[in-house]
Biopython code that builds the backbone (N, CA, C, O; Angstrom):
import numpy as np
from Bio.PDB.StructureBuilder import StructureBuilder

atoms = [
    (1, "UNK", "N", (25.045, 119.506, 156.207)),
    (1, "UNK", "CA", (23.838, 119.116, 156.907)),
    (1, "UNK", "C", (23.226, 120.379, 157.505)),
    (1, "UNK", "O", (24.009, 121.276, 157.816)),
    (2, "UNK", "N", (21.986, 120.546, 157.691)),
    (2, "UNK", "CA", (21.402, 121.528, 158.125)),
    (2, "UNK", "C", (21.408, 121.151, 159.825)),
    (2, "UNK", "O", (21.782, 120.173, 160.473)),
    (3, "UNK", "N", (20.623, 122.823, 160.256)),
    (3, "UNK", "CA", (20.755, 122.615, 161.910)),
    (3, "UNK", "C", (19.835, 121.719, 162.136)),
    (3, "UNK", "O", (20.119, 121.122, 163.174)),
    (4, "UNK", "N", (18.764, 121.296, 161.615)),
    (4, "UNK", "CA", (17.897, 120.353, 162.520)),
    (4, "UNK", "C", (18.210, 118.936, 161.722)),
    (4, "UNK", "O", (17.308, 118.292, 161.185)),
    (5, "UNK", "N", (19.602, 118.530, 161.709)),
    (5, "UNK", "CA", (19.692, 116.950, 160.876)),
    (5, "UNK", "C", (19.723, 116.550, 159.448)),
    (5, "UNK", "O", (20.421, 115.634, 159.013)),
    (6, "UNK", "N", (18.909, 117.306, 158.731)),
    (6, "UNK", "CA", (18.824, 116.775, 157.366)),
    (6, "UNK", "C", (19.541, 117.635, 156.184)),
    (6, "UNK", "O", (19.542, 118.862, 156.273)),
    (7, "UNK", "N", (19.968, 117.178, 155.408)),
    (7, "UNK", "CA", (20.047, 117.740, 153.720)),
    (7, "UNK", "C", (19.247, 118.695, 153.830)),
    (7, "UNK", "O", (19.328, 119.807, 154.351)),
    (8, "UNK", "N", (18.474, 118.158, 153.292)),
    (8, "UNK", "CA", (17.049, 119.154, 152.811)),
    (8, "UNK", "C", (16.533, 120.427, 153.682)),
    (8, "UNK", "O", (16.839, 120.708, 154.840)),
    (9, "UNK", "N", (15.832, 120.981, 152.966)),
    (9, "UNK", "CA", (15.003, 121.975, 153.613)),
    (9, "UNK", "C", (13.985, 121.231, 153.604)),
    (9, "UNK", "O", (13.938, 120.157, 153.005)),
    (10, "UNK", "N", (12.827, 121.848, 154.438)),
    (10, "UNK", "CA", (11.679, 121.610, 155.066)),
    (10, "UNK", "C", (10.788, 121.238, 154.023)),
    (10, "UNK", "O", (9.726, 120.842, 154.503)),
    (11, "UNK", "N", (10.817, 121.205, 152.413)),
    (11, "UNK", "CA", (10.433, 120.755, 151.256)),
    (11, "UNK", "C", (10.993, 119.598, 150.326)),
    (11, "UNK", "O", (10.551, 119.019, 149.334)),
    (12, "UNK", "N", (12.152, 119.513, 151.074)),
    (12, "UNK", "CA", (12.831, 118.361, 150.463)),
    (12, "UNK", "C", (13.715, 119.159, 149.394)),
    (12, "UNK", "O", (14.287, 118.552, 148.489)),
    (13, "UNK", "N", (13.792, 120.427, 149.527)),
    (13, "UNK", "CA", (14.431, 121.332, 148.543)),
    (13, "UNK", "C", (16.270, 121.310, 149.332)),
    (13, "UNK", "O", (16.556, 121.541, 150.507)),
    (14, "UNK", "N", (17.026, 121.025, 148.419)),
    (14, "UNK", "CA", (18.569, 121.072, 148.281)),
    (14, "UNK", "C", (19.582, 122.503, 147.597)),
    (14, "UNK", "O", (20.790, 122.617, 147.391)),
    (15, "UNK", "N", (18.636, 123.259, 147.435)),
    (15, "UNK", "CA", (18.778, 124.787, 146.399)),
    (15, "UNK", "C", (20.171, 125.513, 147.609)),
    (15, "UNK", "O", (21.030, 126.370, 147.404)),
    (16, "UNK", "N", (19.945, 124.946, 148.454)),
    (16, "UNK", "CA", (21.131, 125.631, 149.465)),
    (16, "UNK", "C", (22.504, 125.194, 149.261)),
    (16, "UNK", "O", (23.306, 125.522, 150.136)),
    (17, "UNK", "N", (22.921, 124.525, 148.284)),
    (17, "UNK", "CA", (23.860, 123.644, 148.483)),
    (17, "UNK", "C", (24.284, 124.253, 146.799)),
    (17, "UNK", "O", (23.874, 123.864, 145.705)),
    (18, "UNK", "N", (25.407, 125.509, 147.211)),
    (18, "UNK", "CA", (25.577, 126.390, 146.208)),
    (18, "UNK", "C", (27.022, 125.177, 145.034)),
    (18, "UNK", "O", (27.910, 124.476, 145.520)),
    (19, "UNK", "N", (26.828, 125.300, 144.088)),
    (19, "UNK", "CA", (27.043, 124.269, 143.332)),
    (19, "UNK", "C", (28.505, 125.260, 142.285)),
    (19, "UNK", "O", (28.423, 125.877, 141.223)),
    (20, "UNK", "N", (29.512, 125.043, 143.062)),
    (20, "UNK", "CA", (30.680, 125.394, 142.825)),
    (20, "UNK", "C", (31.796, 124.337, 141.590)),
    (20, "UNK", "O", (32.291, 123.237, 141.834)),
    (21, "UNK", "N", (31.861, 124.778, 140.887)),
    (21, "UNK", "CA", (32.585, 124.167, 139.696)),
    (21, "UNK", "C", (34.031, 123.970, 140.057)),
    (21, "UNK", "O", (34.582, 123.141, 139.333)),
    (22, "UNK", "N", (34.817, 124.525, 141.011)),
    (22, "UNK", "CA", (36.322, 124.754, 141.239)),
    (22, "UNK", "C", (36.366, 123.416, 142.212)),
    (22, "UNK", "O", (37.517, 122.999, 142.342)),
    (23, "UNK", "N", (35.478, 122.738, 142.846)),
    (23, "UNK", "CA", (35.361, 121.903, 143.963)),
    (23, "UNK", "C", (35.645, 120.593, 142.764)),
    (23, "UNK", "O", (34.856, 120.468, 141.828)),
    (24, "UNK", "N", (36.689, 119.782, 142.897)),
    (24, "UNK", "CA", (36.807, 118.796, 142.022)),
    (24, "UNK", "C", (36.750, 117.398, 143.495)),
    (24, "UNK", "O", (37.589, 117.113, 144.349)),
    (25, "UNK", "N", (35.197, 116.763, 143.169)),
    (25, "UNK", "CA", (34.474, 115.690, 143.857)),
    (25, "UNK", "C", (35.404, 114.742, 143.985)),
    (25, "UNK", "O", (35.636, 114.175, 145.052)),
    (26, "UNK", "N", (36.120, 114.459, 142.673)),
    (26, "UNK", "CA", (36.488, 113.065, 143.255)),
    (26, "UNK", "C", (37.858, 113.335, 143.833)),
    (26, "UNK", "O", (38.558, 112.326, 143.749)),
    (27, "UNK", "N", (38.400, 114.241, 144.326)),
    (27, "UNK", "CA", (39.728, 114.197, 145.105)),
    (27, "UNK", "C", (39.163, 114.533, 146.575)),
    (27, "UNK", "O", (39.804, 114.334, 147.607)),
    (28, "UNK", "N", (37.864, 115.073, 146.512)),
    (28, "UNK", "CA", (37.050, 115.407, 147.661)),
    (28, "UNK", "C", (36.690, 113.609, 147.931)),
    (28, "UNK", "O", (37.469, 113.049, 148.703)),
    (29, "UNK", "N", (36.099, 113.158, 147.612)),
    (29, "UNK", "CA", (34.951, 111.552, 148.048)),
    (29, "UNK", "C", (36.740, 110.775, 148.146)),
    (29, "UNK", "O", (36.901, 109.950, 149.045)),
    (30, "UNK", "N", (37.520, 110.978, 147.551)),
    (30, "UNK", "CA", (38.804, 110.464, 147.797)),
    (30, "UNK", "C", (39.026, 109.954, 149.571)),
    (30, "UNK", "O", (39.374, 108.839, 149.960)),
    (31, "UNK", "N", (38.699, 111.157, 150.410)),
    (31, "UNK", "CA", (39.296, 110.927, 151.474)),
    (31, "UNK", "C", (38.430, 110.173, 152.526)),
    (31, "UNK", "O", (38.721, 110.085, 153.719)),
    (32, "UNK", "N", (37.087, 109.524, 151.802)),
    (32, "UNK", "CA", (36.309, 108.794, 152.322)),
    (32, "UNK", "C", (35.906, 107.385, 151.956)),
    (32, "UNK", "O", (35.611, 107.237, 150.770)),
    (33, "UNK", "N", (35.826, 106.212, 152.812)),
    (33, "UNK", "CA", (35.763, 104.762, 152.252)),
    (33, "UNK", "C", (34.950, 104.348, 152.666)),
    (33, "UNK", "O", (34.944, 103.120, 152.756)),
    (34, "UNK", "N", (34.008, 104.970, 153.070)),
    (34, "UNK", "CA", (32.522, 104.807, 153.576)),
    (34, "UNK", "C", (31.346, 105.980, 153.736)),
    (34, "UNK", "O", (31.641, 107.094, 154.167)),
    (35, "UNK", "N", (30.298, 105.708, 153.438)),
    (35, "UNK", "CA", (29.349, 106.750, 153.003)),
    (35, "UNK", "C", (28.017, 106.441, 153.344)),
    (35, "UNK", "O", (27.369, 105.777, 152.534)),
    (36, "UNK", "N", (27.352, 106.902, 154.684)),
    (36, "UNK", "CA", (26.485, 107.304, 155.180)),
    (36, "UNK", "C", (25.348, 108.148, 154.523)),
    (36, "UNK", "O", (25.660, 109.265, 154.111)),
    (37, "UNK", "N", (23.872, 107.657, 154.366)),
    (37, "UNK", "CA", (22.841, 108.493, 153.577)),
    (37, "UNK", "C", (21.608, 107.952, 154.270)),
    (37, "UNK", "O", (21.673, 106.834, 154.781)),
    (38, "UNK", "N", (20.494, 108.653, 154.327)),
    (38, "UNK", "CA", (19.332, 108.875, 154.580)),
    (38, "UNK", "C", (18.535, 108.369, 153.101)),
    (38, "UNK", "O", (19.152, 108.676, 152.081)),
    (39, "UNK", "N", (17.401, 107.725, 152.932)),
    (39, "UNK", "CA", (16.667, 107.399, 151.877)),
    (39, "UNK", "C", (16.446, 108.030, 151.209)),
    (39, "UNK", "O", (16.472, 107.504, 150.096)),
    (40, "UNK", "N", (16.057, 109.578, 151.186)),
    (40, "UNK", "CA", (15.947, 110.521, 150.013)),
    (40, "UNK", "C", (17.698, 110.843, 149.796)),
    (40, "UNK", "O", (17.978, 110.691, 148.607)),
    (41, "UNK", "N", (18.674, 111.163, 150.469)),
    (41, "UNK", "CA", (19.405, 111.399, 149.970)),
    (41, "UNK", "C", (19.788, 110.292, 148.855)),
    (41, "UNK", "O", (20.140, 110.605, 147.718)),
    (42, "UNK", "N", (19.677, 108.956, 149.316)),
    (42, "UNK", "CA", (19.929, 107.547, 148.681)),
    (42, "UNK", "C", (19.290, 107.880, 147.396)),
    (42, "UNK", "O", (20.212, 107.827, 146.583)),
    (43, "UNK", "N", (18.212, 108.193, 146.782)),
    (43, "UNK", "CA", (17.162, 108.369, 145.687)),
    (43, "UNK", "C", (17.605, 109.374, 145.120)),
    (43, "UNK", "O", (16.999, 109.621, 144.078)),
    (44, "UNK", "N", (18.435, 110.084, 145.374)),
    (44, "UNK", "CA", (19.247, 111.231, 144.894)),
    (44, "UNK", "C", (20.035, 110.753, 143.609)),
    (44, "UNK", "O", (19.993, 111.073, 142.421)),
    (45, "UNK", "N", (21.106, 109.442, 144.691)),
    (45, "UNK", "CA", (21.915, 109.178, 143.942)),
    (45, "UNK", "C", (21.949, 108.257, 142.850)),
    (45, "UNK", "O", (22.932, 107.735, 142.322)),
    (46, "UNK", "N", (20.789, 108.138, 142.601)),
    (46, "UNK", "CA", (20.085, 107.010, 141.795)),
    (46, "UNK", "C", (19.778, 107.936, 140.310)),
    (46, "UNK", "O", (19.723, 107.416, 139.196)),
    (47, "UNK", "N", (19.585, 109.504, 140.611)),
    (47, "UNK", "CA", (19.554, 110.021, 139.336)),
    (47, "UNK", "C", (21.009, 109.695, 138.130)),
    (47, "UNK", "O", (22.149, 109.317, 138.404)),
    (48, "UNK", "N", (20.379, 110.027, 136.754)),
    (48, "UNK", "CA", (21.240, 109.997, 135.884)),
    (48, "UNK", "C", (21.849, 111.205, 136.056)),
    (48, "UNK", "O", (21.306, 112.262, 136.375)),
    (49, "UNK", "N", (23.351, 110.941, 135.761)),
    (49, "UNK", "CA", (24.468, 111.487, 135.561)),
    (49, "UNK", "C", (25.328, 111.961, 137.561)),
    (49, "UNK", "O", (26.165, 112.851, 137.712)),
    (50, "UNK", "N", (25.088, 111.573, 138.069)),
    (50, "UNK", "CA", (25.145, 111.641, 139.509)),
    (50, "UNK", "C", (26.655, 110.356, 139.105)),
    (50, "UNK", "O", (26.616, 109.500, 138.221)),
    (51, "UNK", "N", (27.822, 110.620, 140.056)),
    (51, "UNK", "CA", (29.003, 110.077, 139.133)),
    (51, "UNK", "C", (29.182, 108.871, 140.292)),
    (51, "UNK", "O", (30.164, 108.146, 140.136)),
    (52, "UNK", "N", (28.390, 108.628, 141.335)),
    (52, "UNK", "CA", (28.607, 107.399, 141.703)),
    (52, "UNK", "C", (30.078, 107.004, 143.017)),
    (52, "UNK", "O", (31.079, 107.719, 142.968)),
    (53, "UNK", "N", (30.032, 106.350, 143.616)),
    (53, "UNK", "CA", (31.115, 106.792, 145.229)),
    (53, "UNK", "C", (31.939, 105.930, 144.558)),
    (53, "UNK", "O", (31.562, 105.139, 143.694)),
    (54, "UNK", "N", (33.098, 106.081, 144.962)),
    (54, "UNK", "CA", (34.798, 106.116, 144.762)),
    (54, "UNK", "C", (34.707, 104.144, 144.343)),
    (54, "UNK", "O", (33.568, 103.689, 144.450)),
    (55, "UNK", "N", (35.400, 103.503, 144.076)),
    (55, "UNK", "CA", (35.552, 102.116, 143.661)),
    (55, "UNK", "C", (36.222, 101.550, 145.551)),
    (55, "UNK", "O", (37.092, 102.055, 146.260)),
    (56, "UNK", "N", (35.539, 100.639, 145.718)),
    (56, "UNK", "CA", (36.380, 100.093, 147.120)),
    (56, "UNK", "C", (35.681, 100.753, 148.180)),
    (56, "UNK", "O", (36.180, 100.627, 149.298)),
    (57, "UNK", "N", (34.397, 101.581, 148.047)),
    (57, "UNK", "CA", (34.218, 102.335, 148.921)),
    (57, "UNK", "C", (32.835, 101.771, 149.371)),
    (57, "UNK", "O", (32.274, 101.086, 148.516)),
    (58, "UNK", "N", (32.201, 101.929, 150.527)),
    (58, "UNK", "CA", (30.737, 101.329, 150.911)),
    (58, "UNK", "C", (29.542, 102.180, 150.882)),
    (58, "UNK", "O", (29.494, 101.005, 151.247)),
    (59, "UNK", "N", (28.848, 102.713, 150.853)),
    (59, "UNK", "CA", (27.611, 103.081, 151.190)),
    (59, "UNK", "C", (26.937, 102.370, 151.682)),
    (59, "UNK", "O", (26.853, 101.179, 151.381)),
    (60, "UNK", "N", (25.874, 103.314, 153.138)),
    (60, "UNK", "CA", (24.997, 102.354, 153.613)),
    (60, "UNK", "C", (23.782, 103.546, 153.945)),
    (60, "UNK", "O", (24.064, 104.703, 154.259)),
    (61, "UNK", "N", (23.018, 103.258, 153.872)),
    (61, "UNK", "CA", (21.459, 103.695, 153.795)),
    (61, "UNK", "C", (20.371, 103.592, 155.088)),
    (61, "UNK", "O", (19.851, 102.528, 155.426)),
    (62, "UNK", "N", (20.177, 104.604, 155.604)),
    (62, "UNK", "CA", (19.696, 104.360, 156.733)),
    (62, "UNK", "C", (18.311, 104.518, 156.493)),
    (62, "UNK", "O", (18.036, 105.711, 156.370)),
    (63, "UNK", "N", (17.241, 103.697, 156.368)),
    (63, "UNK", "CA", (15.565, 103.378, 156.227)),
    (63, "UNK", "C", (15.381, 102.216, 156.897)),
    (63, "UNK", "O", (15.985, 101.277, 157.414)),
    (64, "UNK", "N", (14.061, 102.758, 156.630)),
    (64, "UNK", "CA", (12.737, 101.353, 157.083)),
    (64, "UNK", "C", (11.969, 101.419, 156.659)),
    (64, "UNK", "O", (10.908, 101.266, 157.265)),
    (65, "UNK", "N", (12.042, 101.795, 154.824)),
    (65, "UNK", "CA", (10.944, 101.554, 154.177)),
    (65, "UNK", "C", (12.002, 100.875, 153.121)),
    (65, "UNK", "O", (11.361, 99.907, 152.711)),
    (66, "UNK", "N", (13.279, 100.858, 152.456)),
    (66, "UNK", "CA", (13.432, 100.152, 152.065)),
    (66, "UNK", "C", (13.834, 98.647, 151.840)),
    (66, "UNK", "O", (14.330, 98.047, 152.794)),
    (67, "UNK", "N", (13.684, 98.110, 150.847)),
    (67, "UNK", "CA", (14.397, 96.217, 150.812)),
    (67, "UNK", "C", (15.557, 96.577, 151.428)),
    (67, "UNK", "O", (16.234, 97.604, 151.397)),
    (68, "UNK", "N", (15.686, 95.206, 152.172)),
    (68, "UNK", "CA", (16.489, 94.602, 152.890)),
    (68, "UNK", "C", (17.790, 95.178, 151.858)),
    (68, "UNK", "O", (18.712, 95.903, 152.232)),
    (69, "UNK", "N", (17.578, 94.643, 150.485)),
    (69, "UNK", "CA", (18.504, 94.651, 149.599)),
    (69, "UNK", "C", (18.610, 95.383, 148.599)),
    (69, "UNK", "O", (17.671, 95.282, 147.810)),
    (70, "UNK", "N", (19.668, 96.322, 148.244)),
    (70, "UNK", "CA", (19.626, 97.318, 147.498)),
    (70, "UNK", "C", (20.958, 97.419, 146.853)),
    (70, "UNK", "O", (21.938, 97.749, 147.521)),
    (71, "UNK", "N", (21.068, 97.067, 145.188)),
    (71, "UNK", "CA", (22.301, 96.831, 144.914)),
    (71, "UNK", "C", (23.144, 98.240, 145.213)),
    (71, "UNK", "O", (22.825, 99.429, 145.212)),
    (72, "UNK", "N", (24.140, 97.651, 145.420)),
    (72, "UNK", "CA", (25.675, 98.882, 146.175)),
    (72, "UNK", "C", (24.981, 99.781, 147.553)),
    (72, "UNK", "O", (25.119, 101.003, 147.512)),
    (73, "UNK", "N", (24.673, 99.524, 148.056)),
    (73, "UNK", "CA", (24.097, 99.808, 149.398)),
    (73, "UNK", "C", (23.937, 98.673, 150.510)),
    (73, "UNK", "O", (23.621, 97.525, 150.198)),
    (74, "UNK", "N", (24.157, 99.035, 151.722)),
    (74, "UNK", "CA", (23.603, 98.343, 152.495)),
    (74, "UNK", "C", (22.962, 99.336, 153.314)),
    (74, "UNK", "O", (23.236, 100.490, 153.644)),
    (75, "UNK", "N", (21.653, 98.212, 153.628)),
    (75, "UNK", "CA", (20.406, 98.794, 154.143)),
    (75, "UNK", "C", (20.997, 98.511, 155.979)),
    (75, "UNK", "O", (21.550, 97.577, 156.560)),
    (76, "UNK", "N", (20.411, 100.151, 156.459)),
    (76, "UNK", "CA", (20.232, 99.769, 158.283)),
    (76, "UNK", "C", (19.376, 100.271, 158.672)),
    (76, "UNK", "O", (19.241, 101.477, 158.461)),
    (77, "UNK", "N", (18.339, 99.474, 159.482)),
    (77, "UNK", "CA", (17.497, 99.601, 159.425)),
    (77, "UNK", "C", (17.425, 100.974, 161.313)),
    (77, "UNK", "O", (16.527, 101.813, 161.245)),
    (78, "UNK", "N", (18.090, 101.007, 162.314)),
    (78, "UNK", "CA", (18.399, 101.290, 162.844)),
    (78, "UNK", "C", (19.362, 102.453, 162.787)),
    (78, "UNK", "O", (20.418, 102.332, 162.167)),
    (79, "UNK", "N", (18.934, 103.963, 163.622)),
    (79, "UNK", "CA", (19.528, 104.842, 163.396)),
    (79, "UNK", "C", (19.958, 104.842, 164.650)),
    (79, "UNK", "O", (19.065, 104.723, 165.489)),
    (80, "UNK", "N", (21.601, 104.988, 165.247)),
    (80, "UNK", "CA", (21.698, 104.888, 166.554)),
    (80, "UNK", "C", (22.994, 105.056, 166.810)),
    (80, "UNK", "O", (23.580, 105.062, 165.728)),
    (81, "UNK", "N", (23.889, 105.224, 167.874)),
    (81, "UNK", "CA", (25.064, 105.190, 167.657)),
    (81, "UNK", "C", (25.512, 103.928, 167.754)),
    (81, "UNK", "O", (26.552, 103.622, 167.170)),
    (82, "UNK", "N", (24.943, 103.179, 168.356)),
    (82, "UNK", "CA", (25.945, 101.598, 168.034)),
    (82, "UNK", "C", (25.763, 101.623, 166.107)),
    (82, "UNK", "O", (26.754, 101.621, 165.376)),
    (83, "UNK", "N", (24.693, 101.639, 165.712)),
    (83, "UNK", "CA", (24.677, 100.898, 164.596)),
    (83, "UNK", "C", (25.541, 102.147, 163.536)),
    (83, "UNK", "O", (25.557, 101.784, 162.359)),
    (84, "UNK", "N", (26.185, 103.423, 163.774)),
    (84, "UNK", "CA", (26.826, 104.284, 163.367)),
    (84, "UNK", "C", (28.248, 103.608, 164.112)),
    (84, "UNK", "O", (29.209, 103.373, 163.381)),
    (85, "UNK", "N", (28.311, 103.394, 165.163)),
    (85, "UNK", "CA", (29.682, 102.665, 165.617)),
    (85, "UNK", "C", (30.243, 101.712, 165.081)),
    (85, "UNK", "O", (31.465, 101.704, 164.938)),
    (86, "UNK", "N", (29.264, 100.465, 164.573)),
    (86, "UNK", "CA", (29.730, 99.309, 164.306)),
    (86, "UNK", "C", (29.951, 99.550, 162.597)),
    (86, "UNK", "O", (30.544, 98.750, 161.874)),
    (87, "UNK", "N", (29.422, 100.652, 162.206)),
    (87, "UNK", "CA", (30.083, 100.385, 160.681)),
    (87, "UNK", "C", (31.782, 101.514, 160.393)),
    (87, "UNK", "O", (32.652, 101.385, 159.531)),
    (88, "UNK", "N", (31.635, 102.708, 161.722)),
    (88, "UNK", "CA", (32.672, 103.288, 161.901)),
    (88, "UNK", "C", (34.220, 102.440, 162.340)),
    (88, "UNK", "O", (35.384, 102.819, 162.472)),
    (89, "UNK", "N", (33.730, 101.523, 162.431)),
    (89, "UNK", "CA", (34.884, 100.619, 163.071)),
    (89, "UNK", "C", (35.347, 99.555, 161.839)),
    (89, "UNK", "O", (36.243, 98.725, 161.995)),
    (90, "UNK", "N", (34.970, 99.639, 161.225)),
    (90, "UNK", "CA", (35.435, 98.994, 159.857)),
    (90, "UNK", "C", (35.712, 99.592, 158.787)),
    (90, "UNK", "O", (35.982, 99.150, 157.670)),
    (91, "UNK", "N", (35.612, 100.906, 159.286)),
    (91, "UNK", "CA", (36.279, 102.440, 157.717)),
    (91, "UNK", "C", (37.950, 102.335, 158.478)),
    (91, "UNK", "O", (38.462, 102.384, 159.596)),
    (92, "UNK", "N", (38.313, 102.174, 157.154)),
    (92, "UNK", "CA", (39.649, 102.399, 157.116)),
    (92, "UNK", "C", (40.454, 103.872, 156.906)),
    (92, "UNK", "O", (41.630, 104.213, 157.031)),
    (93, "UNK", "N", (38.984, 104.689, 156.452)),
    (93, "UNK", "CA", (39.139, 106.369, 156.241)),
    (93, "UNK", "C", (38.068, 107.129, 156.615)),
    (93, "UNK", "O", (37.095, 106.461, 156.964)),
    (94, "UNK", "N", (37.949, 108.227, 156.648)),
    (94, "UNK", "CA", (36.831, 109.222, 157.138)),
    (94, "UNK", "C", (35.252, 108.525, 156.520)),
    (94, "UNK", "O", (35.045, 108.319, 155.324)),
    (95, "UNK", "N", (34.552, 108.324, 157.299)),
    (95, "UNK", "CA", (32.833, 108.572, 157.130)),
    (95, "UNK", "C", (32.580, 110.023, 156.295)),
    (95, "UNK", "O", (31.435, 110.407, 156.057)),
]
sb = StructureBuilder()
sb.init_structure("model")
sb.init_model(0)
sb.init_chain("A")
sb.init_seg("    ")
for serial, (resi, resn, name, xyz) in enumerate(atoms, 1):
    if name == "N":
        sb.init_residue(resn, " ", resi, " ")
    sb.init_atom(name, np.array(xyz, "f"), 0.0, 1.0, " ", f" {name:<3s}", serial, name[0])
structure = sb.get_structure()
């Protein structure tokens, strides 16, 4: 995450995020059973070939521009620490 909150740079540009081949993802996303994203990051993961979060695991999407309903996501519409609390309390592993 950058210092002021987001992924992105100030363009929506991700070019900072030096893309290391030795880093094997899925023993990395392994140690997480829940997965926190912002709407562009969410639209990210929607590209082809993007390998998709661990089986058993949740994602949830923090907007208020999207549907209520979004298959393998849940939408919150509220950015806050309760509503970061109340889904932290039902991970059985790291956020």
């Amino acid at each position: 995450m950058s210092v002021d909150g987001y992924i992105a740079g100030t363009n929506g540009e991700f070019d900072w995020i030096v893309n290391d081949p030795t880093i094997d993802f899925g023993e990395l996303f392994a140690q997480f059973d829940t997965f926190l994203l912002g709407r562009k990051t969410y639209e990210l993961t929607l590209q082809p070939g993007n390998p998709g979060f661990p089986t058993g695991s949740r994602a949830f999407v923090f907007s208020r521009t999207l549907p209520d309903h979004v298959p393998g996501f849940s939408v919150v519409r509220e950015v806050s620490r309760n509503s970061v609390e109340s889904i932290r309390s039902r991970a059985a592993k790291d956020l």
